[in-house]
C-alpha positions in Angstrom: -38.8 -8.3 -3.0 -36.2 -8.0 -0.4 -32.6 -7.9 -1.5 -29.6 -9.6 0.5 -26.2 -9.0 0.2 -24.7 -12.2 -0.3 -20.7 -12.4 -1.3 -20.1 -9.9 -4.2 -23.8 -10.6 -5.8 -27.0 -10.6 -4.1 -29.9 -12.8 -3.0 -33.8 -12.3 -3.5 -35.9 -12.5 -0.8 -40.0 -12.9 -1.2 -41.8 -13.0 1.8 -45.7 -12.9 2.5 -46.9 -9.5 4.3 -48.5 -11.7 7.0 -45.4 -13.1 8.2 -43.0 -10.0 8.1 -42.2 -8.5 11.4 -39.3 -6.1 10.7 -36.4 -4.9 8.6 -33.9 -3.9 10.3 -31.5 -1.5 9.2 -29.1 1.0 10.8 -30.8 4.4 10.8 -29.3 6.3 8.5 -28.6 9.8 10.0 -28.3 12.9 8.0 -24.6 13.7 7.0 -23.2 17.1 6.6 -20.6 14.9 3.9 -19.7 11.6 2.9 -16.8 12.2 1.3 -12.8 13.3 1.8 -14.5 16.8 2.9 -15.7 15.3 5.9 -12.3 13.4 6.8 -10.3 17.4 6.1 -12.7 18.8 8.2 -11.9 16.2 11.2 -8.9 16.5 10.6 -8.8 20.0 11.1 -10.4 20.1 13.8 -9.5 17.0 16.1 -11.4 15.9 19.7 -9.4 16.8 22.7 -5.9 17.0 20.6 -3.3 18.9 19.2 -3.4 19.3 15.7 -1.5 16.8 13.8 1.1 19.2 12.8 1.0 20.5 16.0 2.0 16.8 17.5 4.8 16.8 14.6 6.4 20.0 15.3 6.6 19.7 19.4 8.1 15.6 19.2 10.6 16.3 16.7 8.7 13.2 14.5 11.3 12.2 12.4 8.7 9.0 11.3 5.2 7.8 11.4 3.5 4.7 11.6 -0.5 4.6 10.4 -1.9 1.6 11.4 -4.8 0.6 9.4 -7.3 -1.8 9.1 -6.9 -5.7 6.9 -9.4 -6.8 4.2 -12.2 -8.1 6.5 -12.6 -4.6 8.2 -14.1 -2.6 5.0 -12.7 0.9 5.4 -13.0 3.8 2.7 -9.0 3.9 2.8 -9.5 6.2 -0.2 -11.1 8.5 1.3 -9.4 8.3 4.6 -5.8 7.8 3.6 -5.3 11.0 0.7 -5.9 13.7 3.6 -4.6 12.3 6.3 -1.3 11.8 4.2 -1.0 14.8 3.2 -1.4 16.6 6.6 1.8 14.1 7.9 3.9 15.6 4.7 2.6 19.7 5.2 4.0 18.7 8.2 7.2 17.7 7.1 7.7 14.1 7.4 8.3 13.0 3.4 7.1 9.5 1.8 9.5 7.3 2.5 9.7 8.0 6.3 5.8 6.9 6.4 5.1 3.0 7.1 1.3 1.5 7.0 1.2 -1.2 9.6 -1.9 -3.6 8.5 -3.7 -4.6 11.7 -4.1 -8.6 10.6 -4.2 -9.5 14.4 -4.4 -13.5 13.9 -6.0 -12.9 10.6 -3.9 -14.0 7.5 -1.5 -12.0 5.7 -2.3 -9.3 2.9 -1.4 -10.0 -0.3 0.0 -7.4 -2.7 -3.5 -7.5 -4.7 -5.1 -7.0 -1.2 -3.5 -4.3 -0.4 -3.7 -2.8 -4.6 -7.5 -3.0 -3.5 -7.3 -1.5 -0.4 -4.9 1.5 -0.9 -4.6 1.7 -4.4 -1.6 0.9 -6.8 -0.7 5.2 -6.3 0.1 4.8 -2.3 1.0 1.1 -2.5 3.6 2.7 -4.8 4.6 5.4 -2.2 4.9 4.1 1.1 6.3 1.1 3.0 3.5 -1.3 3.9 3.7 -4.5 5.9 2.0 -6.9 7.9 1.8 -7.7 11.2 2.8 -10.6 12.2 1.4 -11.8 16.0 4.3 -14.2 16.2 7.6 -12.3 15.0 9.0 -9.1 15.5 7.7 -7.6 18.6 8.5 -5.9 21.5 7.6 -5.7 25.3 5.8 -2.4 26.6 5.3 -3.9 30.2 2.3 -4.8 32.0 -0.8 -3.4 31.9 -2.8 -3.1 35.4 -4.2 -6.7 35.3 -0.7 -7.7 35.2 -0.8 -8.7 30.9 2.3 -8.4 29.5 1.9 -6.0 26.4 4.1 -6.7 23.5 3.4 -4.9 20.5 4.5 -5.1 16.5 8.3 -3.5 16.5 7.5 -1.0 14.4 4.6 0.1 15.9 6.2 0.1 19.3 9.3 2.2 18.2 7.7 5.2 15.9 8.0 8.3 16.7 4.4 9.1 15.7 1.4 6.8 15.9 -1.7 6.9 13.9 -4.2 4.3 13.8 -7.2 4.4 12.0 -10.3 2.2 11.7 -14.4 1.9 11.6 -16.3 2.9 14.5 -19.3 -0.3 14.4 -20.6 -2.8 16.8 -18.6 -5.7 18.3 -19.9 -8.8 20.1 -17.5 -9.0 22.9 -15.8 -5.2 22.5 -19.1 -3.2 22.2 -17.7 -1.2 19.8 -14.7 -1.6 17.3 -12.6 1.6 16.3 -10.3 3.2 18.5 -7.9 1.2 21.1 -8.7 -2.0 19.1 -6.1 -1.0 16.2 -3.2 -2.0 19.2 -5.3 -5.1 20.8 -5.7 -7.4 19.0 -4.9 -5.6 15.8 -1.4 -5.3 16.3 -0.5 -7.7 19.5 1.0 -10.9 20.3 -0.9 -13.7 20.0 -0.5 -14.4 23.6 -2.0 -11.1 24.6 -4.7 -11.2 22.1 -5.4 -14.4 23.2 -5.6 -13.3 27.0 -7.9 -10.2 26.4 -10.2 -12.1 24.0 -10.2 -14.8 26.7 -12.3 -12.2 28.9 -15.3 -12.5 26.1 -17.1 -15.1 28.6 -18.0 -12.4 31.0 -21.8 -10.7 30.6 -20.3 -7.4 30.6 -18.4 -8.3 26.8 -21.0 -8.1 25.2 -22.4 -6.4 22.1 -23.2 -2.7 22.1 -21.5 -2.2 26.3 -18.6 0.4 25.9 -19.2 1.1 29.8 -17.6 -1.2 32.2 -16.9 -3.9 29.5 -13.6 -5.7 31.0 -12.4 -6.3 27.0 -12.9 -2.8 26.2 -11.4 -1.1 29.6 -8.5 -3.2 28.9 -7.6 -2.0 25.3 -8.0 1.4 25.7 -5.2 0.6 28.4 -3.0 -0.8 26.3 -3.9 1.8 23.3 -2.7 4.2 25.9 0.6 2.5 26.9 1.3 2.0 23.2 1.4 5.9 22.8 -1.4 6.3 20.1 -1.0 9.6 19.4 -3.5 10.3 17.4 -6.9 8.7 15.4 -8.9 9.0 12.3 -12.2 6.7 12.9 -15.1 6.6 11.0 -18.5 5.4 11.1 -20.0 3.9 7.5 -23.7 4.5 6.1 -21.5 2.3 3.7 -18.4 1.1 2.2 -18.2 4.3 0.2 -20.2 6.9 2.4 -19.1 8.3 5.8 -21.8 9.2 8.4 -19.5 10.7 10.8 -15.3 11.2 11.1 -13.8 11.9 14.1 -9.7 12.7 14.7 -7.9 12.9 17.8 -7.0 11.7 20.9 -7.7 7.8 21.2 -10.6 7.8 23.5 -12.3 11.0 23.3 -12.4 10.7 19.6 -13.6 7.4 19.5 -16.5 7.6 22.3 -17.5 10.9 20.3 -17.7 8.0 16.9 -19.6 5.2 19.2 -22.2 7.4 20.4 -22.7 8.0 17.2 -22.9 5.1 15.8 -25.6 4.0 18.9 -27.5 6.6 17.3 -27.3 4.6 14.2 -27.5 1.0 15.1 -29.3 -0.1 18.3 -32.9 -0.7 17.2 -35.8 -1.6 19.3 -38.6 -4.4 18.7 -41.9 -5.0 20.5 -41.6 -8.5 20.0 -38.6 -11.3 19.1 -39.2 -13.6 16.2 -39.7 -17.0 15.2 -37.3 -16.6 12.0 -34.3 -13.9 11.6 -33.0 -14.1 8.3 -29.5 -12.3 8.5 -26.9 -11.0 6.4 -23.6 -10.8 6.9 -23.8 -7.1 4.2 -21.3 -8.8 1.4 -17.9 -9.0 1.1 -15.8 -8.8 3.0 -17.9 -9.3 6.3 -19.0 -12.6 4.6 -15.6 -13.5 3.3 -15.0 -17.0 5.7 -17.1 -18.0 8.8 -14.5 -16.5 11.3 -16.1 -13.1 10.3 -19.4 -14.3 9.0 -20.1 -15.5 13.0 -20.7 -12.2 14.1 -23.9 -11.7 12.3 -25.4 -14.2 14.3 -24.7 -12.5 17.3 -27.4 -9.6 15.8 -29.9 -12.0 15.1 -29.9 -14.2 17.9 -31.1 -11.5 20.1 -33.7 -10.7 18.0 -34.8 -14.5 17.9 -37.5 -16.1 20.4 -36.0 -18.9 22.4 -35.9 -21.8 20.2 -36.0 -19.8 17.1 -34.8 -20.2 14.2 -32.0 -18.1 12.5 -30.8 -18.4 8.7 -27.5 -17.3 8.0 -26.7 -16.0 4.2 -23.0 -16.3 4.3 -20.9 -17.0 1.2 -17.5 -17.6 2.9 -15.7 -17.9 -0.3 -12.6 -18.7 1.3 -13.7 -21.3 3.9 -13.8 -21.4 8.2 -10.4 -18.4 7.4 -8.7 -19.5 10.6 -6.8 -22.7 11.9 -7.4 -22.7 15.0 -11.3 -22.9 14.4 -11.0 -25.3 12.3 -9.0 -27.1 14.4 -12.1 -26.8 17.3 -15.0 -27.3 14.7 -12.7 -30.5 13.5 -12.7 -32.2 16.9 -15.8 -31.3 18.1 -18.6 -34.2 18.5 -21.2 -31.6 19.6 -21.6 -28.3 20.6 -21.4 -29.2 24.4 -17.2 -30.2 23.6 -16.7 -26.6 22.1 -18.3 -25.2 25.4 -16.3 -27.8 27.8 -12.9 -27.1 26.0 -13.8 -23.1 26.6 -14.3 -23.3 29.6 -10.7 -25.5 30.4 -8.2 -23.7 28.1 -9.0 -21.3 25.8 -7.4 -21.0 22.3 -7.6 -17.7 19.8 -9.9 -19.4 17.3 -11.6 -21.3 19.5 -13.6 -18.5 20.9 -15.3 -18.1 17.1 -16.4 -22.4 17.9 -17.7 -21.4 21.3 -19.6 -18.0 20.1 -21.5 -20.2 17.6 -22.1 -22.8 20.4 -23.2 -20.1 22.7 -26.2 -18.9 20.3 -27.2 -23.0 19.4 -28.3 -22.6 22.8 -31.0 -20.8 22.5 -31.8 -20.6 18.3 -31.1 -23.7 15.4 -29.0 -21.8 12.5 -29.9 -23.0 9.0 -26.4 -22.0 7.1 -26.6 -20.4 2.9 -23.3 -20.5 1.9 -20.6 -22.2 0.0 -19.6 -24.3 2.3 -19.7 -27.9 2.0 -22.5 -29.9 3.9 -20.0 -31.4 5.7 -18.2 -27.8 6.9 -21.8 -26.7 7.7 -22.7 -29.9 9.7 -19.4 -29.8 11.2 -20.0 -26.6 12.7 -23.7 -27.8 14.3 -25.6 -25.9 11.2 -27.9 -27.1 8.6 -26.9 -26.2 5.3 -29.5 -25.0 3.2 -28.7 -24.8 -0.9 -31.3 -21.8 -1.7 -33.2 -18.9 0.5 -36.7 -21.0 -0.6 -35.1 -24.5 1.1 -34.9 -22.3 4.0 -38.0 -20.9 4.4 -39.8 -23.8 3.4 -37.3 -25.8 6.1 -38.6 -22.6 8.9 -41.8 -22.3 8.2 -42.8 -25.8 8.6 -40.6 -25.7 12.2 -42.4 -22.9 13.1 -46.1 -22.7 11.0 -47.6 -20.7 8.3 -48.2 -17.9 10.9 -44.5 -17.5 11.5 -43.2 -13.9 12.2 -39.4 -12.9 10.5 -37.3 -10.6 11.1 -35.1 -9.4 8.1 -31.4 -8.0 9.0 -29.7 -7.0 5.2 -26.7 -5.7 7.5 -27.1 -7.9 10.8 -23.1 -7.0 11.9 -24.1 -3.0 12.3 -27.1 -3.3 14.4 -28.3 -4.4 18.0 -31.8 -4.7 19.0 -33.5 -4.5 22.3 -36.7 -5.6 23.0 -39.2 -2.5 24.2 -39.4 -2.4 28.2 -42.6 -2.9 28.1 -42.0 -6.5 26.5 
């Protein structure tokens, strides 16, 4: 019996030993700690940076920001968050001159009881906390070398010390999240979100390429012109375990955190499947379809060409973004998502055409709680149970069907052996 992470609960899986190709699961590599220890010791020792209270004492920092990460990015803030804190006040900079910016990007606001979950009700109690918000309250930084105007959350843009914080994990356009990706998108315009995600179409943004990815190149720039001044990124065995923690500067750090996370999540197959079944892990990655897409970006390249991949994706609280609603809404067929891509694109949108990108090549049967009509809508077949599925696949594809499991399809990418 396999076991699938499906919203807060879990799905069963039975599937015959004839037809089961693979699990795939990040490799889980030996830690020295997966606790707080292991964020003190980063801390203490930082990649290619001043100590924190080194940074303090030579800029005068009379106030921080911290950056950190909204509800759909599931980071062990209380395990990152306690030490980090307290090396900003050894340092001298007390409570109330500490502000957590949350790096929503386009995403909705946090609620208080998000951020109670989050934080907890002891730092929620401490510290300013607030939202970013892509449309108000920012400031110009100038123009990065493609000629983007960066503008930047206020706050952010006028601390005197910068902190950003995130998960280290695969991305389909990015490569790899963590790092730069706290300032864009997390904490840009919408405009300049919407011009760097805009750059997803070309080959190179693609999933698991930190070198010469154009989306990638481009953050780090504007991380840089933000004036990050230092990071704390992680990369998760789990919610609750830490593989690896890496502090300092903003690109060092975080390339030390991808390559190990590559260590950790690119997986190699002899052969692609007839059936992936996929996983978003849970909440929150399955908390709407706006984050629930990227698991299909795993498992379609671990499908054969006209395969067929099943989603298990709760999205409890719907399509979670306007804008991609708005394209799934007016849509007819996949081919409009693709055409209205290709002649203006829209922050939102490019979730529409990411899904329309992988019909392509695989059908997607969607287990959710979705409405028929939201599942149609966005070119799937809903499915009301894992055995409608199966049955639905296997008589697509034939008793002799290979599958592919992924129980965590957003933290792994799989490459078919050379010799294939």
């Amino acid at each position: 019996m396999i076991e699938l992470a499906y919203g807060r609960g879990h799905l069963q899986l039975q599937l015959d030993e004839k037809n089961l190709a693979a699990i795939l699961e990040p490799h889980h590599l030996e830690s020295i700690s997966g606790g707080i220890e292991m964020v003190e010791e980063s801390l203490a020792h930082p990649v290619q940076s001043p100590a924190l209270r080194e940074i303090i004492a030579a800029k005068g920092v009379r106030n921080a920001v911290i950056v950190v990460n909204d509800i759909t990015r599931p980071t062990p803030y209380e395990l990152i968050l306690p030490p980090l804190l307290k090396e900003i006040n050894n340092a001298g900079i007390p409570d109330q001159a500490i502000t957590l910016v949350i790096a929503t990007g386009i995403h909705r606001a946090h609620t208080e009881e998000d951020n109670r979950a989050i934080f907890g009700a002891d730092i929620c109690s401490k510290y300013r906390i607030i939202n970013h918000d892509c449309d108000n309250d920012l400031k110009s930084l100038g123009f990065l070398s493609n000629g983007m105007e960066l503008i930047i959350n206020r706050t952010v843009a006028e601390a005197d010390l910068l902190i950003t914080t995130g998960v280290v994990g695969l991305h389909y356009f990015a490569g790899y999240s963590g790092g730069r990706k706290s300032i864009l998108p997390g904490i840009a315009a919408r405009a300049v979100i919407e011009a760097n995600h805009k750059m997803m179409s070309d080959p190179r943004a693609c999933l698991g390429n930190y070198e010469d990815n154009p989306v990638s190149d481009l953050m780090l720039e504007a991380a840089r012109t933000a004036g990050v001044d230092f990071i704390v990124n992680v990369v998760l065995h789990s919610h609750h375990q830490i593989a690896c923690c890496v502090s300092g500067d903003v690109e060092a750090a975080w390339l030390k955190a991808v390559q190990y996370a590559e260590q950790m999540s690119v997986l190699k197959i002899d052969a692609a499947a007839d059936i992936v079944i996929a996983s978003c892990g849970g909440y929150p990655k399955d908390i709407n379809m706006y984050q629930a897409q990227k698991a299909m970006d795993a498992a379609v390249l671990a499908v054969k060409p006209g395969g067929t991949i099943i989603l298990a994706a709760e999205c409890k609280e719907g399509l979670g973004e306007e804008k991609f609603a708005d394209w799934i809404d007016t849509a007819t067929c996949p081919q409009d998502i693709m055409e209205r891509f290709s002649r203006h694109f829209e922050l939102g949108g490019h979730k529409a055409f990411a899904i329309c990108r992988i019909l392509e090549k695989a059908e997607i049967l969607l287990l959710s709680s979705l409405t028929d009509r939201q599942a149609e809508d966005l070119f799937l077949k809903p499915v009301h149970s894992m055995e409608e599925a199966l049955q639905h696949a296997f008589h697509r594809h034939g008793d002799q069907a290979r599958v592919i499991v992924m129980p965590e399809a957003p933290k792994i990418a799989v490459k078919l052996n050379k010799n294939e």
